[in-house]
N, C-alpha and C positions, 0 to 999 in steps of 0.2 A: 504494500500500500504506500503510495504515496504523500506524504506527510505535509506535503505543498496544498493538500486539496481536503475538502471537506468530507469525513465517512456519514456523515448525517444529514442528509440533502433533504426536507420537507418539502419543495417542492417537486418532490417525487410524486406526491400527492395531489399537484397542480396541473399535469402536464396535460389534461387531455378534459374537454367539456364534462366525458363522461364519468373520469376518476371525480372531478369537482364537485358534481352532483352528488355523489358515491358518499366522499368524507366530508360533506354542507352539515353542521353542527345546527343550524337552524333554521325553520321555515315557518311561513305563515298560509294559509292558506282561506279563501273568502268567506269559509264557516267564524274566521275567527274574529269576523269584521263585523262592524256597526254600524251601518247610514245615519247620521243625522238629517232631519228633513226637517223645514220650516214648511208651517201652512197657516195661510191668510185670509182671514174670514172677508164676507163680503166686499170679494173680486171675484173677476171670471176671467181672469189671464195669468198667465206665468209671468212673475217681473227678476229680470236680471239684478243678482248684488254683483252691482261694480267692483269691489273690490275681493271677490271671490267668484273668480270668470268660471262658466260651468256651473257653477251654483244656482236655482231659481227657487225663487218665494212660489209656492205651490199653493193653484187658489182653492181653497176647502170641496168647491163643485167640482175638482180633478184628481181629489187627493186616491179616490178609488181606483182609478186607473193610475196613479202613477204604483202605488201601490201591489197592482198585479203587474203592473210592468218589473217591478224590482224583483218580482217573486219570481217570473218566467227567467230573469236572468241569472239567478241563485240567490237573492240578498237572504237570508234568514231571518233578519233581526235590526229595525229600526226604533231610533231614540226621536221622539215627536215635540218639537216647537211650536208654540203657538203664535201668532202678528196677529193682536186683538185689537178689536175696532172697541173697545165696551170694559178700558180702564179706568178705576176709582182710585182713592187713596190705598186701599186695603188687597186689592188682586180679587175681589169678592165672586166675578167672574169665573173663577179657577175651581170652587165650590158648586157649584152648578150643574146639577145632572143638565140640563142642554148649553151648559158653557163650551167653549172652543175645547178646554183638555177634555170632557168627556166626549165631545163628538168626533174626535182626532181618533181617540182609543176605537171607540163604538164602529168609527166607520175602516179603521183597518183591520179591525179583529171578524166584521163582518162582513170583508171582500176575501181576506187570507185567513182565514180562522188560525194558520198553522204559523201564520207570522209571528215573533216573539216580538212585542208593542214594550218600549220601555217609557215610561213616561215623564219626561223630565218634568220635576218638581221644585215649583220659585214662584217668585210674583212677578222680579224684573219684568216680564214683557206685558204684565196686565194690572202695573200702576201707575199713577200720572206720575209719581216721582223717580222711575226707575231702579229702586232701590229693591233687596230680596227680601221685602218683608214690612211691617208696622213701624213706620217711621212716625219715630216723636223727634222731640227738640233738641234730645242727645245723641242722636241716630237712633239705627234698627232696632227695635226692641225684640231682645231674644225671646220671652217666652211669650208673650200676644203673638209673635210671629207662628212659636210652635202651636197652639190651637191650628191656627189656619191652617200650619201645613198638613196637619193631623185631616181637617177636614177637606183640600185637597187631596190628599192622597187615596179616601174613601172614596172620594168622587172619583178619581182614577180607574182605581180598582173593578167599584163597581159596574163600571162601563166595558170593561173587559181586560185593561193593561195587565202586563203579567210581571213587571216590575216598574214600583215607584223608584227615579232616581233623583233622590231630592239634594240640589245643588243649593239650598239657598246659603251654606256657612253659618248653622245656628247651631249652637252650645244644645246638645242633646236633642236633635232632632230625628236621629233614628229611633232612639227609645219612644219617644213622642208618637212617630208616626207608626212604630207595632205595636204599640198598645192603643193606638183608635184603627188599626187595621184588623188584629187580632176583635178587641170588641164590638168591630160592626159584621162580624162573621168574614174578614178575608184572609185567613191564619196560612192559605195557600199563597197569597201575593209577594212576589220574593221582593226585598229592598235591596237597590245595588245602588251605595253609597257614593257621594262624590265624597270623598272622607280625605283628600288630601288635594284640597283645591286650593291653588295659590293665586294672589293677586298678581296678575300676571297682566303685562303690556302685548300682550300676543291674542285678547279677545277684541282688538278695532273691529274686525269685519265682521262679526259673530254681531256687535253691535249693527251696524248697517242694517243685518240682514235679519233680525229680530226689529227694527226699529226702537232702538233702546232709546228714551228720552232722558236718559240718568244724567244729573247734574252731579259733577264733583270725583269719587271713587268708591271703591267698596274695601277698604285697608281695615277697616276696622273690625270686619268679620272674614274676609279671607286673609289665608296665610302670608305672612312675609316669603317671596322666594327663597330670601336666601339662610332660611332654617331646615337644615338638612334632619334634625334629629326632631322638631317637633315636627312631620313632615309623617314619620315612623309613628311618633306617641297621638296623634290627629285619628291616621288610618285604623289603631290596635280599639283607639274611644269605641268606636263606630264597630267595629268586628265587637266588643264586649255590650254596646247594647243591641246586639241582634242582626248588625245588617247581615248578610248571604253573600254578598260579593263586595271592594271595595273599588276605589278607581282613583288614578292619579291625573290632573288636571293644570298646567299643559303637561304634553308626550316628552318631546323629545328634547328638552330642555332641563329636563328631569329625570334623564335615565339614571342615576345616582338616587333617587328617590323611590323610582320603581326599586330596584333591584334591593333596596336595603326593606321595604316592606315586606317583597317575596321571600327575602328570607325571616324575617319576624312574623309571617303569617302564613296562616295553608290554607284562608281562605281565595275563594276566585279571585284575582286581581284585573281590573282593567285599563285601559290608560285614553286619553283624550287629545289623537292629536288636532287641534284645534283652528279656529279661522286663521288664523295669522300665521301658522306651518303651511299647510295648504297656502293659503297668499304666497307667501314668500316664492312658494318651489313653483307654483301658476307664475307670477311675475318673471321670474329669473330664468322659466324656461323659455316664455314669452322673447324675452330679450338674447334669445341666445346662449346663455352665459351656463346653461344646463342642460342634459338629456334629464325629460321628466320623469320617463318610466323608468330610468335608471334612481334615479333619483328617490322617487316612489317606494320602491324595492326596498332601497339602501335604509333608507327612515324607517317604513316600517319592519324589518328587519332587526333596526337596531331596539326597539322598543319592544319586540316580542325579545328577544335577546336578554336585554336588560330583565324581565320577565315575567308580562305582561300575558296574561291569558287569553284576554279581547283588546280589541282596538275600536275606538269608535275615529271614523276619519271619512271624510267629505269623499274622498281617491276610493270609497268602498263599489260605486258602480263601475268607473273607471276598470277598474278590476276583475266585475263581474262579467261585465262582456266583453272583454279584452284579454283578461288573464291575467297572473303574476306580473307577467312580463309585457305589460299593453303597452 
Protein backbone atom coordinates (compact mmCIF):
# COMPACT_ATOMS: atom_id res chain seq x y z
CA UNK A 1 0.00 0.00 0.00
CA UNK A 2 0.96 3.13 -0.78
CA UNK A 3 1.28 5.48 2.14
CA UNK A 4 1.10 8.76 -0.20
CA UNK A 5 -2.73 7.83 -0.63
CA UNK A 6 -5.79 7.50 1.38
CA UNK A 7 -6.93 3.58 2.49
CA UNK A 8 -10.35 5.13 3.46
CA UNK A 9 -11.96 6.62 0.50
CA UNK A 10 -15.90 7.58 1.42
CA UNK A 11 -16.46 8.42 -1.57
CA UNK A 12 -16.48 5.04 -2.60
CA UNK A 13 -19.82 5.48 -1.52
CA UNK A 14 -20.51 8.54 -3.90
CA UNK A 15 -19.44 7.30 -7.16
CA UNK A 16 -22.59 6.37 -8.93
CA UNK A 17 -26.58 7.84 -8.76
CA UNK A 18 -27.27 4.44 -7.62
CA UNK A 19 -24.64 3.66 -4.75
CA UNK A 20 -26.15 7.48 -3.51
CA UNK A 21 -29.58 6.56 -3.27
CA UNK A 22 -28.39 3.20 -1.60
CA UNK A 23 -26.39 4.96 1.59
CA UNK A 24 -29.03 8.52 1.45
CA UNK A 25 -29.38 8.54 5.49
CA UNK A 26 -32.49 10.59 4.94
CA UNK A 27 -35.63 11.17 3.10
CA UNK A 28 -38.93 12.65 3.09
CA UNK A 29 -41.42 11.66 1.35
CA UNK A 30 -45.24 13.63 0.42
CA UNK A 31 -47.05 11.44 3.28
CA UNK A 32 -44.89 13.45 5.41
CA UNK A 33 -46.08 16.86 4.37
CA UNK A 34 -48.63 19.45 5.33
CA UNK A 35 -50.52 22.12 2.85
CA UNK A 36 -51.34 25.18 4.56
CA UNK A 37 -54.28 26.71 2.78
CA UNK A 38 -55.95 30.03 3.22
CA UNK A 39 -59.70 30.57 2.52
CA UNK A 40 -61.60 33.80 2.06
CA UNK A 41 -65.20 34.05 2.87
CA UNK A 42 -67.33 36.19 0.76
CA UNK A 43 -65.32 36.11 -2.77
CA UNK A 44 -65.64 34.14 -5.61
CA UNK A 45 -62.17 34.26 -7.04
CA UNK A 46 -58.63 33.07 -6.25
CA UNK A 47 -56.56 36.31 -5.30
CA UNK A 48 -52.79 36.04 -5.60
CA UNK A 49 -50.21 36.98 -2.31
CA UNK A 50 -47.71 38.88 -3.83
CA UNK A 51 -45.21 38.09 -1.81
CA UNK A 52 -45.76 34.20 -1.87
CA UNK A 53 -45.99 33.65 -5.81
CA UNK A 54 -47.91 30.36 -6.27
CA UNK A 55 -49.80 30.97 -3.36
CA UNK A 56 -53.74 31.90 -3.72
CA UNK A 57 -56.32 33.06 -1.16
CA UNK A 58 -58.97 30.33 -1.99
CA UNK A 59 -62.57 31.79 -2.19
CA UNK A 60 -64.68 29.57 0.53
CA UNK A 61 -67.31 28.64 -2.92
CA UNK A 62 -63.95 26.61 -4.24
CA UNK A 63 -62.51 25.45 -1.22
CA UNK A 64 -64.28 21.82 -2.35
CA UNK A 65 -62.73 21.57 -5.23
CA UNK A 66 -59.51 22.78 -4.56
CA UNK A 67 -59.62 20.29 -1.87
CA UNK A 68 -60.38 17.02 -4.20
CA UNK A 69 -57.88 18.47 -6.33
CA UNK A 70 -55.18 18.03 -3.48
CA UNK A 71 -56.45 14.66 -2.77
CA UNK A 72 -56.37 13.38 -6.54
CA UNK A 73 -52.65 14.57 -6.37
CA UNK A 74 -51.79 12.61 -2.91
CA UNK A 75 -51.93 15.67 -0.27
CA UNK A 76 -53.16 13.79 2.99
CA UNK A 77 -53.40 16.27 5.27
CA UNK A 78 -54.08 20.15 5.36
CA UNK A 79 -53.71 22.99 8.10
CA UNK A 80 -56.94 25.56 7.28
CA UNK A 81 -56.75 29.44 7.42
CA UNK A 82 -59.39 31.43 7.72
CA UNK A 83 -59.42 35.75 5.78
CA UNK A 84 -62.78 36.80 7.77
CA UNK A 85 -64.94 39.36 6.45
CA UNK A 86 -66.91 39.25 10.23
CA UNK A 87 -63.87 40.44 12.82
CA UNK A 88 -64.75 41.84 16.48
CA UNK A 89 -62.49 42.62 19.37
CA UNK A 90 -62.61 39.12 20.62
CA UNK A 91 -62.33 36.50 17.36
CA UNK A 92 -66.11 35.70 18.41
CA UNK A 93 -66.60 34.42 14.85
CA UNK A 94 -64.20 31.43 15.43
CA UNK A 95 -66.97 30.07 18.12
CA UNK A 96 -69.57 29.78 15.79
CA UNK A 97 -70.91 26.53 14.47
CA UNK A 98 -71.58 28.49 10.80
CA UNK A 99 -68.38 30.61 11.57
CA UNK A 100 -65.48 30.53 8.78
CA UNK A 101 -63.29 27.75 11.05
CA UNK A 102 -66.30 25.44 11.37
CA UNK A 103 -67.28 25.80 7.77
CA UNK A 104 -63.49 25.39 6.55
CA UNK A 105 -63.46 21.90 8.67
CA UNK A 106 -67.28 21.00 7.72
CA UNK A 107 -66.62 21.49 4.07
CA UNK A 108 -63.23 19.40 3.67
CA UNK A 109 -64.09 16.79 5.85
CA UNK A 110 -67.35 16.41 3.76
CA UNK A 111 -65.76 16.42 0.05
CA UNK A 112 -62.52 14.12 1.42
CA UNK A 113 -63.82 12.58 4.46
CA UNK A 114 -60.35 10.64 4.53
CA UNK A 115 -58.45 14.17 4.53
CA UNK A 116 -56.65 14.62 7.98
CA UNK A 117 -58.22 18.63 8.56
CA UNK A 118 -55.80 20.36 11.19
CA UNK A 119 -57.35 23.27 12.23
CA UNK A 120 -55.27 26.19 13.04
CA UNK A 121 -56.31 27.66 16.22
CA UNK A 122 -55.86 31.80 17.19
CA UNK A 123 -57.80 34.81 16.73
CA UNK A 124 -55.13 36.96 14.71
CA UNK A 125 -57.19 36.61 11.56
CA UNK A 126 -60.69 37.26 13.13
CA UNK A 127 -59.98 40.50 15.27
CA UNK A 128 -59.92 44.19 14.54
CA UNK A 129 -56.79 44.39 16.51
CA UNK A 130 -54.65 41.56 15.10
CA UNK A 131 -53.45 40.21 18.06
CA UNK A 132 -53.90 36.12 19.35
CA UNK A 133 -56.21 36.78 21.79
CA UNK A 134 -58.23 39.24 24.50
CA UNK A 135 -56.59 42.36 24.35
CA UNK A 136 -56.76 44.63 27.27
CA UNK A 137 -54.43 47.65 28.07
CA UNK A 138 -51.46 45.52 29.10
CA UNK A 139 -51.78 43.35 26.15
CA UNK A 140 -53.01 39.70 25.59
CA UNK A 141 -54.70 38.45 28.39
CA UNK A 142 -53.69 34.99 28.94
CA UNK A 143 -56.46 33.38 30.47
CA UNK A 144 -59.88 35.27 28.93
CA UNK A 145 -57.90 34.22 25.93
CA UNK A 146 -57.89 30.42 27.19
CA UNK A 147 -61.91 30.25 27.49
CA UNK A 148 -62.07 31.39 23.90
CA UNK A 149 -59.62 29.10 22.73
CA UNK A 150 -61.27 26.29 24.76
CA UNK A 151 -64.54 27.38 22.95
CA UNK A 152 -62.89 27.56 19.41
CA UNK A 153 -61.48 24.49 19.52
CA UNK A 154 -65.01 22.74 20.22
CA UNK A 155 -66.31 24.43 17.57
CA UNK A 156 -63.41 23.00 15.44
CA UNK A 157 -63.89 19.62 16.45
CA UNK A 158 -67.35 19.49 16.31
CA UNK A 159 -67.51 20.36 12.64
CA UNK A 160 -65.32 17.46 11.95
CA UNK A 161 -61.33 18.66 12.32
CA UNK A 162 -59.21 15.98 13.43
CA UNK A 163 -56.66 18.14 15.12
CA UNK A 164 -56.97 21.46 16.85
CA UNK A 165 -53.50 23.21 16.27
CA UNK A 166 -53.66 26.01 18.53
CA UNK A 167 -50.88 28.72 17.72
CA UNK A 168 -52.11 31.56 19.70
CA UNK A 169 -48.62 31.56 22.46
CA UNK A 170 -50.88 31.31 25.61
CA UNK A 171 -49.56 30.03 29.12
CA UNK A 172 -51.57 26.65 29.33
CA UNK A 173 -53.56 26.42 26.41
CA UNK A 174 -53.23 22.89 25.74
CA UNK A 175 -54.44 21.93 29.09
CA UNK A 176 -57.34 24.45 28.51
CA UNK A 177 -58.28 23.21 25.33
CA UNK A 178 -58.41 19.14 26.41
CA UNK A 179 -60.21 19.62 29.17
CA UNK A 180 -63.25 21.78 27.15
CA UNK A 181 -62.41 19.17 24.32
CA UNK A 182 -62.53 16.14 26.48
CA UNK A 183 -65.82 17.72 28.34
CA UNK A 184 -67.81 18.60 25.28
CA UNK A 185 -67.60 14.71 24.29
CA UNK A 186 -64.38 15.18 21.62
CA UNK A 187 -61.67 12.90 23.88
CA UNK A 188 -60.98 11.49 20.01
CA UNK A 189 -59.72 15.05 18.79
CA UNK A 190 -55.98 14.94 18.76
CA UNK A 191 -54.13 18.56 19.61
CA UNK A 192 -50.97 19.18 17.72
CA UNK A 193 -49.40 21.90 19.54
CA UNK A 194 -47.52 24.87 18.10
CA UNK A 195 -45.49 24.43 21.41
CA UNK A 196 -42.26 26.06 20.27
CA UNK A 197 -43.25 29.00 18.36
CA UNK A 198 -40.89 31.98 18.12
CA UNK A 199 -41.40 35.49 17.23
CA UNK A 200 -39.83 35.35 14.23
CA UNK A 201 -39.35 38.08 11.28
CA UNK A 202 -39.88 35.38 8.66
CA UNK A 203 -44.08 35.51 9.10
CA UNK A 204 -44.28 39.06 6.57
CA UNK A 205 -46.08 37.01 3.89
CA UNK A 206 -48.12 34.78 6.14
CA UNK A 207 -49.25 38.32 7.01
CA UNK A 208 -50.24 39.57 3.45
CA UNK A 209 -51.99 36.50 2.81
CA UNK A 210 -54.08 36.07 6.05
CA UNK A 211 -54.77 40.00 5.93
CA UNK A 212 -53.39 40.57 9.26
CA UNK A 213 -54.29 44.15 10.58
CA UNK A 214 -51.94 43.60 13.74
CA UNK A 215 -50.42 46.87 14.93
CA UNK A 216 -47.08 46.69 16.71
CA UNK A 217 -45.68 42.72 17.59
CA UNK A 218 -46.41 39.61 19.38
CA UNK A 219 -42.84 39.56 21.64
CA UNK A 220 -44.70 39.34 24.47
CA UNK A 221 -46.24 35.90 24.14
CA UNK A 222 -44.17 34.22 21.43
CA UNK A 223 -40.72 33.07 22.19
CA UNK A 224 -37.45 35.00 21.92
CA UNK A 225 -35.56 33.22 18.98
CA UNK A 226 -32.69 33.39 20.31
CA UNK A 227 -33.46 30.97 23.52
CA UNK A 228 -32.28 27.66 22.55
CA UNK A 229 -33.14 25.82 25.95
CA UNK A 230 -36.43 27.46 26.70
CA UNK A 231 -37.34 26.45 23.02
CA UNK A 232 -36.98 22.42 24.76
CA UNK A 233 -38.74 23.59 28.21
CA UNK A 234 -41.89 25.53 25.82
CA UNK A 235 -42.28 22.19 23.67
CA UNK A 236 -41.83 19.37 27.05
CA UNK A 237 -45.04 22.25 28.96
CA UNK A 238 -47.24 21.31 26.19
CA UNK A 239 -46.36 17.30 25.77
CA UNK A 240 -47.14 17.38 29.82
CA UNK A 241 -50.58 18.97 29.45
CA UNK A 242 -51.62 16.44 26.85
CA UNK A 243 -50.97 17.63 23.48
CA UNK A 244 -50.38 14.37 20.93
CA UNK A 245 -47.87 15.81 18.65
CA UNK A 246 -45.62 19.12 19.09
CA UNK A 247 -44.21 21.47 16.38
CA UNK A 248 -41.49 23.99 15.98
CA UNK A 249 -42.36 27.26 14.24
CA UNK A 250 -40.06 28.70 11.97
CA UNK A 251 -38.34 25.39 10.17
CA UNK A 252 -35.24 25.97 9.04
CA UNK A 253 -33.80 28.55 11.18
CA UNK A 254 -34.39 26.39 13.91
CA UNK A 255 -32.87 23.18 13.11
CA UNK A 256 -30.83 23.25 16.57
CA UNK A 257 -34.33 23.43 18.15
CA UNK A 258 -35.81 20.79 16.29
CA UNK A 259 -33.23 18.25 16.89
CA UNK A 260 -32.74 19.10 20.79
CA UNK A 261 -36.77 18.50 21.31
CA UNK A 262 -36.59 15.17 19.25
CA UNK A 263 -34.27 14.03 21.52
CA UNK A 264 -36.13 15.34 24.80
CA UNK A 265 -39.25 13.91 23.56
CA UNK A 266 -40.84 10.77 21.74
CA UNK A 267 -43.77 12.51 21.15
CA UNK A 268 -44.66 13.25 17.04
CA UNK A 269 -42.66 16.24 16.23
CA UNK A 270 -43.58 18.74 13.58
CA UNK A 271 -41.99 21.62 12.16
CA UNK A 272 -43.25 24.99 10.06
CA UNK A 273 -41.42 25.85 7.32
CA UNK A 274 -43.03 29.08 6.86
CA UNK A 275 -44.01 32.26 4.42
CA UNK A 276 -40.84 33.97 4.45
CA UNK A 277 -38.74 30.40 3.71
CA UNK A 278 -40.93 29.75 0.99
CA UNK A 279 -40.48 33.80 -0.19
CA UNK A 280 -37.20 33.64 0.08
CA UNK A 281 -36.37 30.22 -2.07
CA UNK A 282 -39.69 31.72 -4.76
CA UNK A 283 -37.70 35.06 -4.97
CA UNK A 284 -34.09 33.89 -5.27
CA UNK A 285 -35.03 31.27 -7.71
CA UNK A 286 -37.09 33.98 -9.51
CA UNK A 287 -33.82 35.84 -9.99
CA UNK A 288 -31.70 33.20 -10.96
CA UNK A 289 -29.50 33.11 -8.06
CA UNK A 290 -31.09 29.23 -7.30
CA UNK A 291 -32.34 25.95 -8.69
CA UNK A 292 -35.77 25.74 -6.74
CA UNK A 293 -36.28 22.15 -6.80
CA UNK A 294 -32.89 21.69 -5.80
CA UNK A 295 -33.22 23.93 -3.26
CA UNK A 296 -36.79 22.57 -2.20
CA UNK A 297 -35.19 19.10 -1.60
CA UNK A 298 -32.11 20.42 0.32
CA UNK A 299 -34.46 22.46 3.15
CA UNK A 300 -36.71 20.12 3.48
CA UNK A 301 -34.34 17.40 3.96
CA UNK A 302 -32.56 19.38 6.20
CA UNK A 303 -35.51 19.77 8.71
CA UNK A 304 -36.79 16.13 8.47
CA UNK A 305 -32.81 15.47 9.37
CA UNK A 306 -32.79 17.78 12.13
CA UNK A 307 -35.95 15.44 13.07
CA UNK A 308 -38.98 16.47 12.32
CA UNK A 309 -41.78 13.81 11.79
CA UNK A 310 -44.14 16.25 9.56
CA UNK A 311 -43.44 19.29 7.66
CA UNK A 312 -46.07 21.61 7.06
CA UNK A 313 -44.75 23.97 3.85
CA UNK A 314 -46.55 25.97 1.04
CA UNK A 315 -43.79 23.51 -1.77
CA UNK A 316 -46.39 20.58 -0.36
CA UNK A 317 -48.37 20.44 -3.86
CA UNK A 318 -45.29 21.45 -5.65
CA UNK A 319 -44.28 18.09 -4.68
CA UNK A 320 -47.37 16.38 -5.01
CA UNK A 321 -47.56 16.59 -8.75
CA UNK A 322 -44.07 16.86 -9.51
CA UNK A 323 -42.34 14.69 -7.03
CA UNK A 324 -39.26 14.83 -4.73
CA UNK A 325 -37.57 16.19 -7.23
CA UNK A 326 -40.16 18.65 -9.31
Amino acid sequence: MNNNFPAIRPRRLRKSPSLRTLFQETAFTLDDLVLPVFVEEETSDFAEIATMPGVLRIPESKLAYEIERYARAGIRSVMTFGISHHMDATGSDTWSENGLVARMARICKDTVPEMIVMSDTCFCEYTTHGHCGVLHDHGVDNDATLINLGRQAVNAAAAGADFIAPSAAADGQVRAIRHALDTAGFSETAIMAYSTKLASSLYGPFREAGGSVLQGDRKQYQMNPLNRREAVRESLLDEQEGADALMVKPAGTYLDMISDIRAASKLPLAAYQVSGEYAMIKFAARAGAIDERKVVRETLGAIKRAGADIILSYFAMDIAENGVDY
